[in-house]
C-alpha positions as CSV (number, residue, x, y, z in Angstrom):
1,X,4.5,22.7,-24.7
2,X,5.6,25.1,-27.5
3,X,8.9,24.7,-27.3
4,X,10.1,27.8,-25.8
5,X,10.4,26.9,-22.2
6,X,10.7,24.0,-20.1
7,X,7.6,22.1,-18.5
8,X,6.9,23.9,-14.6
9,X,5.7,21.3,-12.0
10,X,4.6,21.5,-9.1
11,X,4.8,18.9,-6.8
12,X,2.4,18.9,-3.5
13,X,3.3,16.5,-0.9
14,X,1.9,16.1,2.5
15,X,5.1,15.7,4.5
16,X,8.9,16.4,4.0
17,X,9.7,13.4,5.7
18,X,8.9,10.3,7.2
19,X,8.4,10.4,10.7
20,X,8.0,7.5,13.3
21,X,4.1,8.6,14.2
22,X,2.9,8.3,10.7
23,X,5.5,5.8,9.2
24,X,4.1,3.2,7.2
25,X,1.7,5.1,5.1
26,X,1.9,4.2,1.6
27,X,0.9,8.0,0.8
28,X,3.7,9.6,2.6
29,X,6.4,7.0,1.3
30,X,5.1,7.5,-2.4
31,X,4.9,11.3,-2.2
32,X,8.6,11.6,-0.5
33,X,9.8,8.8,-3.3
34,X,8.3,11.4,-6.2
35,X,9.7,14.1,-5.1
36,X,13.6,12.6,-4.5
37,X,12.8,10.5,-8.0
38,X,11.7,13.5,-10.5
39,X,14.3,15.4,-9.1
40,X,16.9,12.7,-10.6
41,X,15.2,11.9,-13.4
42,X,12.6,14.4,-14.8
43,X,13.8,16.7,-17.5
44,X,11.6,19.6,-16.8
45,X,11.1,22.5,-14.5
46,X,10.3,21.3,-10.9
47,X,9.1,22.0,-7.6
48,X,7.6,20.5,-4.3
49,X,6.1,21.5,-1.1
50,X,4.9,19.3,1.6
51,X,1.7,21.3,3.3
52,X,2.7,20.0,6.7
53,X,5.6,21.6,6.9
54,X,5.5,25.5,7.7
55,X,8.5,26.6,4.6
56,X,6.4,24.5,2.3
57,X,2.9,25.9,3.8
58,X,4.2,29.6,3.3
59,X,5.4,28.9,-0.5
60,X,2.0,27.3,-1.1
61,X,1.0,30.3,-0.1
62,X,3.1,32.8,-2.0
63,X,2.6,30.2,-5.7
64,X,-1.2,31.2,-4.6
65,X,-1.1,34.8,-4.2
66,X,1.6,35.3,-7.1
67,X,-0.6,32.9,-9.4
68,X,-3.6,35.8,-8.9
69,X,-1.8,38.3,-11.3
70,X,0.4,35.6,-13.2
71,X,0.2,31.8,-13.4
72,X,3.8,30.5,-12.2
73,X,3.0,26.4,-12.9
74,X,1.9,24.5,-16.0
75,X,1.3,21.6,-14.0
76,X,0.5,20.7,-10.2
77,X,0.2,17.4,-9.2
78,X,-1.7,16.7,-5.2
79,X,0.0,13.0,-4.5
80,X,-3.6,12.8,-2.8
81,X,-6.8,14.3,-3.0
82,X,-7.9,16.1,0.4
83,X,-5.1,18.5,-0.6
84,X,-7.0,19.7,-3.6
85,X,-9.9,21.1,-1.7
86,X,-7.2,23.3,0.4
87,X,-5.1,24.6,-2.5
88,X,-7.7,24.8,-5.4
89,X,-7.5,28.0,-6.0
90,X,-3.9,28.2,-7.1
91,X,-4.1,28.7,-11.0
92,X,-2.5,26.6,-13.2
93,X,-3.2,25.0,-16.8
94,X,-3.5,21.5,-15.3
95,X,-4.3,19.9,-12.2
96,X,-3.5,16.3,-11.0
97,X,-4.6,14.1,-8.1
98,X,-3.0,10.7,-7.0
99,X,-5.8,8.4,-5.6
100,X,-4.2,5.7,-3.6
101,X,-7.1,3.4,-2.7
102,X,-11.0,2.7,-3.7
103,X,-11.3,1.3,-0.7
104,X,-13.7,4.2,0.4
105,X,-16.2,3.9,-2.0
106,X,-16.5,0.3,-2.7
107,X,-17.0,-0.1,1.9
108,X,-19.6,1.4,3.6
109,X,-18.7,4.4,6.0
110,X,-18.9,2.6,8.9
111,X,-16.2,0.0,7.4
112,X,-13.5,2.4,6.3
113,X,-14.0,3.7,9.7
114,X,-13.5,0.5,11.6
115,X,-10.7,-0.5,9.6
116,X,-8.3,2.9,8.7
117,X,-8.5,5.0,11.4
118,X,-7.6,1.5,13.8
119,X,-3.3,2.4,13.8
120,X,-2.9,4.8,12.2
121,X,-2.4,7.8,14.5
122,X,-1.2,8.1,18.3
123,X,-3.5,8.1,20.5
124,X,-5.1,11.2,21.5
125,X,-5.4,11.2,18.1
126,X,-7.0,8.2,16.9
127,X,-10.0,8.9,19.1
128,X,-10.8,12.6,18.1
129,X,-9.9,11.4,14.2
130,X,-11.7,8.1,13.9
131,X,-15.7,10.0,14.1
132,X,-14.4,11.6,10.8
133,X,-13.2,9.0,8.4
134,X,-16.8,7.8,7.0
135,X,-17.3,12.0,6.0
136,X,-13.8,12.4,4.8
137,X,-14.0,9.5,2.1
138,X,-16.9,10.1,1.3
139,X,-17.1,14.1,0.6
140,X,-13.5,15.2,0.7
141,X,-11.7,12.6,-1.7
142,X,-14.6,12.8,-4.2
143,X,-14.8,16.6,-4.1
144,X,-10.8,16.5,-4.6
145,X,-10.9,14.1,-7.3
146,X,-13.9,16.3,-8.8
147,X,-12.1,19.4,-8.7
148,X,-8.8,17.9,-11.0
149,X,-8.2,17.5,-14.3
150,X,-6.8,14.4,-14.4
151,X,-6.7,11.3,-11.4
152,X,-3.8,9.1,-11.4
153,X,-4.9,5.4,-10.5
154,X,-1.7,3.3,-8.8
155,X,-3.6,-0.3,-10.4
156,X,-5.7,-1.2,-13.1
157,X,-7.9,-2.1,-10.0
158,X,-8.4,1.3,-8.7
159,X,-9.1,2.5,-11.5
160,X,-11.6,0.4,-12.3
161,X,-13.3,0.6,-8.6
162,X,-13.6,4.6,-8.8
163,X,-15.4,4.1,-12.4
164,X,-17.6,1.7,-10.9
165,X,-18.1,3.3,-7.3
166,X,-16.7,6.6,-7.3
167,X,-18.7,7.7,-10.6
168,X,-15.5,8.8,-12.0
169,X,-15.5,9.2,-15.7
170,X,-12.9,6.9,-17.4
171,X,-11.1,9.3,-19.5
172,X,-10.4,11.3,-16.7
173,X,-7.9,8.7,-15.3
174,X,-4.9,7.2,-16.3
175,X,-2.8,4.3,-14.7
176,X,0.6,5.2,-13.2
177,X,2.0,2.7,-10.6
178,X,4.5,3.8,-7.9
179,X,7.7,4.0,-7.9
180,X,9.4,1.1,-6.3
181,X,13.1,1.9,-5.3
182,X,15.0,-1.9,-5.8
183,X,16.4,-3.0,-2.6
184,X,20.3,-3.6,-2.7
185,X,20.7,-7.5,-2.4
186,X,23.6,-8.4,0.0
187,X,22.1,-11.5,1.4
188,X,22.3,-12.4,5.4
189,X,23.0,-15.8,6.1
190,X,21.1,-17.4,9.4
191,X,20.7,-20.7,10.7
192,X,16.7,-19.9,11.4
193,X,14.1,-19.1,8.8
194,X,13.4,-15.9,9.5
195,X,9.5,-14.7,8.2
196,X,9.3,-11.4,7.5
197,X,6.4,-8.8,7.8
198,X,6.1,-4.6,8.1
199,X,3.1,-2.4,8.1
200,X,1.3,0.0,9.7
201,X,-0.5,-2.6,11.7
202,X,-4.0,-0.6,11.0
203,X,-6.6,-3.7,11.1
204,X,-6.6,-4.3,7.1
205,X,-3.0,-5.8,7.2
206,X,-5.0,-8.7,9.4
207,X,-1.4,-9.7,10.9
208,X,-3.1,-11.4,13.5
209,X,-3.6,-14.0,11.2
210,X,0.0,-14.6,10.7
211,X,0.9,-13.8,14.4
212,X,-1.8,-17.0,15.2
213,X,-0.7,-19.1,12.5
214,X,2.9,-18.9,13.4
215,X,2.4,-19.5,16.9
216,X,0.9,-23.2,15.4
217,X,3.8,-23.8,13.7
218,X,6.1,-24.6,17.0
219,X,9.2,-25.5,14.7
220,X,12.5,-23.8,17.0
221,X,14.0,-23.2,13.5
222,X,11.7,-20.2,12.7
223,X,11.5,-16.8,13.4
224,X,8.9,-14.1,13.0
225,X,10.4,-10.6,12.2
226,X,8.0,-7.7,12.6
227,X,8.8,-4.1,11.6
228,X,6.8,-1.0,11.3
229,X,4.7,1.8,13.8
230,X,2.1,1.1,15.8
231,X,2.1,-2.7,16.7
232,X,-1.4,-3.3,18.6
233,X,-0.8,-7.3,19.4
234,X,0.7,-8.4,22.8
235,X,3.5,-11.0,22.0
236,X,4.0,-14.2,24.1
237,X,6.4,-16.0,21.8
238,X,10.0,-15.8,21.9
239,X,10.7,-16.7,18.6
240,X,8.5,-13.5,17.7
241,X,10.5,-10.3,17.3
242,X,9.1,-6.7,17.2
243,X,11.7,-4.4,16.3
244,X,9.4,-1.0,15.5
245,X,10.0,1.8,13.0
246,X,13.0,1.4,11.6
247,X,15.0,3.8,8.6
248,X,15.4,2.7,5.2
249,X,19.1,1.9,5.0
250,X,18.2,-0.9,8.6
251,X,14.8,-2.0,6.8
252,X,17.2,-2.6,3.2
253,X,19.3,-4.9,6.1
254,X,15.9,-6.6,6.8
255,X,14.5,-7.1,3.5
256,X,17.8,-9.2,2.9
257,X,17.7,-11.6,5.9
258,X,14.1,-12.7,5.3
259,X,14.1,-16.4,4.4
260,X,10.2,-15.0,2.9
261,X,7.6,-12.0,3.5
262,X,4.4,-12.6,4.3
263,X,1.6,-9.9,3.6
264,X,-1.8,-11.2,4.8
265,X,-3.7,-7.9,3.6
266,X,-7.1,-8.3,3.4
267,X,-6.7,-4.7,1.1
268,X,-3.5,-3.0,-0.4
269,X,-4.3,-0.2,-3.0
270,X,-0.4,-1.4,-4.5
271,X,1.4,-3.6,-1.7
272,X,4.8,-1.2,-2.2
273,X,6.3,-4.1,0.4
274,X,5.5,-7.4,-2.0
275,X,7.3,-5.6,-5.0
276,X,10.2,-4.2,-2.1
277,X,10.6,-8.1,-1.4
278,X,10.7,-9.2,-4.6
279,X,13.3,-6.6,-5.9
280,X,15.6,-8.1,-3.1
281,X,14.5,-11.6,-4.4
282,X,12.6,-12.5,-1.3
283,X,9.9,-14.9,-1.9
284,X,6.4,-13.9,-1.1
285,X,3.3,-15.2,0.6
286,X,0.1,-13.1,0.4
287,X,-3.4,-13.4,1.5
288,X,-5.3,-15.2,-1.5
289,X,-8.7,-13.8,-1.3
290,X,-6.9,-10.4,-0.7
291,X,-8.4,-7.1,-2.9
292,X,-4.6,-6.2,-4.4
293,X,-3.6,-5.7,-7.9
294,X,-3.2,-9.0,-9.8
295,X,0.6,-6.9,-11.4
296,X,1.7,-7.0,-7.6
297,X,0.3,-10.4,-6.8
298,X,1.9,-12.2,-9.8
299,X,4.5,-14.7,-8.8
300,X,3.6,-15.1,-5.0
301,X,2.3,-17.7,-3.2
302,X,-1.3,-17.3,-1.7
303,X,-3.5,-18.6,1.4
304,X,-7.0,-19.2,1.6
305,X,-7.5,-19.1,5.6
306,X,-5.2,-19.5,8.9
307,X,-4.7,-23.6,8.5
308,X,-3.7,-23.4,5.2
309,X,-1.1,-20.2,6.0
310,X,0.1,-22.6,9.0
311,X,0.7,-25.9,6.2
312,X,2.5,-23.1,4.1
313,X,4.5,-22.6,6.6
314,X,5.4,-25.9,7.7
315,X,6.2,-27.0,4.7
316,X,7.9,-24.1,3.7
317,X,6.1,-23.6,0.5
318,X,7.7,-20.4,-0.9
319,X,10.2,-22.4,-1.8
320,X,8.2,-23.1,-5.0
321,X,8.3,-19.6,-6.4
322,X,10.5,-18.5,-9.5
323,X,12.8,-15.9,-7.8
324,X,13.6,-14.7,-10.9
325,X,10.8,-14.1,-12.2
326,X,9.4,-12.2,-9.3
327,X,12.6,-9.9,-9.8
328,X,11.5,-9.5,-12.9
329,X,8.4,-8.1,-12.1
330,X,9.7,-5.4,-9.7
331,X,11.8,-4.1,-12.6
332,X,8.3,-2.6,-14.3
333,X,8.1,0.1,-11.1
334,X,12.2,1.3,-11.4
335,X,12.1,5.0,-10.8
336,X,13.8,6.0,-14.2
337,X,10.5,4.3,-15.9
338,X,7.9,5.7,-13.8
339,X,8.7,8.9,-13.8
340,X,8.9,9.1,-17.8
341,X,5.0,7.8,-17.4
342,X,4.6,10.3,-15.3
343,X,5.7,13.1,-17.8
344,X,3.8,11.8,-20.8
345,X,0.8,12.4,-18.0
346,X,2.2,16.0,-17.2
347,X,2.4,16.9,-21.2
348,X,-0.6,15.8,-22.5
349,X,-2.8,18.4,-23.9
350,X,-0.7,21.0,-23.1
């Protein structure tokens, strides 16, 4: 900038806040953690507006019409790329797009169908959405990331992947991982080991894994906590607990009585929940041959296949991992930190 005014941001979010129908989307939880986050911490000029929501579809609206005769922004950031597409046509010096997950171009259409549109929406929705996911990965999140200036990777890994399959040009992106807000430790004391898991429960998690390999273990001392929307598995043992969508402050009361989380992802474009456990020095079991970032991954325990997830288990092999230095690790994604990244991204060239 030249020094005579502030920065002006723009922040374009899809929702204003999390609701129980769509909870569990790492998209919608980073977007809502951005906005609250630069609003603390960023020393510049911002704004945001979530398009699903009618006040923030009408500004959008007004920023556009306004930005005809005189630009209003220096900056707009989508927090993912479909948006782009809708709103291109608002001027501004520079435009940014978050892309999540390369999950869409390294799978063939008929994979990302089969395993994101399984969970994520209500049924009717679901049915009338899932027909559209092989076009919409393919045409809209390309076109979006086309039409920006500059794509923000979460990983190293993404990055990489939309080089290699999305024939994204390397110098267009830059790496900015999410922020992770650290989970208050007030530990919960219990006389069971209590193994902790929340997602969306959308087929890529593969919890039926862990639901299966806990059901081998028949040891009365554990317990298998499950939190999160859309739970698709029918439950026939006791010791299994499904306690839904839950708000932050009751899932913060979670996160501290887990004896360990367990993450059996076969895909995570970050795995916001491993760094969530490890900020509230939970240890953490993950799925070993699992596509997420080796930063997120780093001081966790992994499985190769259901019998050896069911020895972990018995055994109780999280027991091995340096809690400290898995804290240590969550520190890199504090919100203070991430959004000064982020505002090196939002100057540069301009």
């Amino acid at each position: 900038m030249n020094g005579k005014r502030p920065l002006k941001v723009l922040l374009v979010t899809l929702f204003r806040k999390e609701l129980k129908w769509q909870a569990g989307l790492g998209v919608i939880k980073y977007g809502l953690s951005l906005s609250k986050n630069i609003k603390k911490y960023g020393d510049f000029d911002f704004e945001d507006a979530a398009i699903f929501d009618f006040r923030g579809f009408l500004y959008l609206l007004r920023v556009g019409l306004s930005s005809i005769v005189r630009r209003k922004f220096d900056v707009i950031h989508f927090t993912e790329p479909t948006s782009v597409l809708f709103w291109t046509w608002i001027r501004t010096k520079k435009r940014i797009v978050n892309v999540h997950d390369y999950v869409p171009f390294n799978l063939g259409a008929g994979e990302m169908k089969k395993y994101s549109a399984q969970g994520f929406f209500v049924k009717p929705f679901e049915t009338l959405l899932r027909p559209f996911f092989g076009f919409w990965a393919y045409l809209f999140i390309k076109a979006g990331m086309n039409l920006s200036d500059k794509i923000i990777c979460i990983s190293d890994e993404t990055l990489k992947n939309l080089v290699k399959f999305g024939g994204v040009y390397k110098n267009k992106c830059v790496v900015v991982p999410p922020i992770v807000e650290p989970i208050p430790i007030h530990k919960k004391q219990s006389k069971k080991t209590i193994i902790g898991h929340a997602s969306s429960y959308a087929l890529n998690k593969n919890v039926g894994v862990l639901l299966s390999a806990f059901e081998k273990v028949g040891d009365p001392n554990l317990e298998l906590h499950l939190y999160g929307s859309h739970f698709p598995y029918r439950i026939t043992d006791k010791r299994i607990k499904y306690f839904g969508f839950v708000d932050e402050k009751t899932l913060e009361k979670a996160y501290n009585s887990f004896s360990v989380f367990i993450l059996p992802s076969i895909w995570e474009g970050f795995g916001l929940p491993i760094i969530e456990a490890k900020s509230c020095k939970v240890p953490v079991v993950v799925y070993a041959k699992g596509e997420i970032p080796k930063a997120v991954k780093k001081d966790t325990i992994g499985f190769s296949d259901e019998k050896d997830l069911v020895e972990i288990i018995k055994s109780r092999a999280w027991s091995k991992i340096n809690l400290e230095k898995a804290y240590k690790d969550s520190l890199l994604y504090g919100p203070e930190k991430i959004v000064n990244q982020l505002k090196s991204v939002y100057t540069d060239g301009i």
